[in-house]
N, C-alpha and C positions, 0 to 999 in steps of 0.2 A: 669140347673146346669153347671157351666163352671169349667173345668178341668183347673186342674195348670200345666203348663207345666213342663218341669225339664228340668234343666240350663247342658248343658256339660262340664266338664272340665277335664283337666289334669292334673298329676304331671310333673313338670320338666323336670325329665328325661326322661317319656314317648314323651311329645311333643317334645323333642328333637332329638327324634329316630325316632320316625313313618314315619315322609316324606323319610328320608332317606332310609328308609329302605323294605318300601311301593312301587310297582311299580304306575303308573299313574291312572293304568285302577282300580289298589288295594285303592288310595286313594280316588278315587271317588266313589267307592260302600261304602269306608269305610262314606263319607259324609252323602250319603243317608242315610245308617245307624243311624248317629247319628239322622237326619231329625226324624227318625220314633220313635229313642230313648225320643225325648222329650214327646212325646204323652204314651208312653207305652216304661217303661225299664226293662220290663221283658221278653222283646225280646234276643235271643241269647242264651247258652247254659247253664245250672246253673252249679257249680263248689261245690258242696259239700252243700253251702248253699244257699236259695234264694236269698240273695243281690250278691253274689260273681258269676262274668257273664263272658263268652268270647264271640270273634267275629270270624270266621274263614274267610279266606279269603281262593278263591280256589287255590291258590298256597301251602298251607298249614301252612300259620304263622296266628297267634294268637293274637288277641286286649286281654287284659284281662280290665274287670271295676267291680267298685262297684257303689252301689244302696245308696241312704240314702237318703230314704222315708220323714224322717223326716224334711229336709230342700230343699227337691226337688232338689236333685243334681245328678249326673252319674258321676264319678271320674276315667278316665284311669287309669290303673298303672302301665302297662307292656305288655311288648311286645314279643314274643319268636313263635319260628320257633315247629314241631310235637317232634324233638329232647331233645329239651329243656322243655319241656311243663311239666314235672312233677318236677320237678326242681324249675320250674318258678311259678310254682301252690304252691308249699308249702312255698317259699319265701314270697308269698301275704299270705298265713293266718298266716306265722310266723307276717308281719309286719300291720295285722290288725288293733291294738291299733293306732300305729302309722301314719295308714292312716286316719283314723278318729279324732284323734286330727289334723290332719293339713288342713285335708277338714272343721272341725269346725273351727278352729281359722282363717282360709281364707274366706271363706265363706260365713259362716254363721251369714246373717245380714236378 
C-alpha cells in the first residue's frame, strides 16, 4: 500500500514571518519538521482538536498548522512567542471557517 503523502503549505502572512522571525538553527529544525510532517501530521502538539497542531521551537515560539485529511494538506497559520500563545490559539479557532475555505479554493485540485 503506498501512503500519500501531504503537501505543506502556508498562509501569507505566516510565510512572511517565519524566516524573519525564526533564528537559522530554528529554521532548520523547523524544515526537518515539515520533512517528517508529509509522512505523519499528526506529529507535534494537538491544540483542542486533532487537526489543530503546534511546533515548539526551544527558544519558545510557536508554528501553529492545521491538518485537512481530506485533500492531504498541512496549512501554517500562525506564528507566536509562550506570551502570546493563548491569544494566538483562539484567533485560529475564531478563524477556522475561514481557513478552510481558502486552503480549499487554493488547493484543492
Amino acid at each position: 500500500m503506498i501512503e500519500k503523502l501531504y503537501r505543506i503549505k502556508g498562509t501569507e502572512p505566516f510565510l512572511r514571518k517565519y524566516q524573519s522571525l525564526l533564528n537559522p538553527i530554528e529554521i532548520e529544525k523547523f524544515q526537518k519538521f515539515k520533512e517528517r510532517l508529509k509522512i505523519n501530521p499528526y506529529i507535534g502538539d494537538p491544540l483542542r482538536v486533532k487537526f489543530v497542531r503546534e511546533f515548539k521551537t526551544e527558544t519558545g515560539k510557536r508554528l501553529y498548522f492545521l491538518i485537512y485529511e481530506e485533500i492531504n494538506i498541512v496549512l501554517f497559520v500562525a506564528l507566536s512567542n509562550k506570551k502570546k500563545q493563548k491569544a494566538t490559539i483562539n484567533r485560529i479557532f475564531e478563524k477556522l471557517e475561514e481557513f478552510k475555505e481558502y486552503v480549499y479554493k487554493i488547493y484543492k485540485s
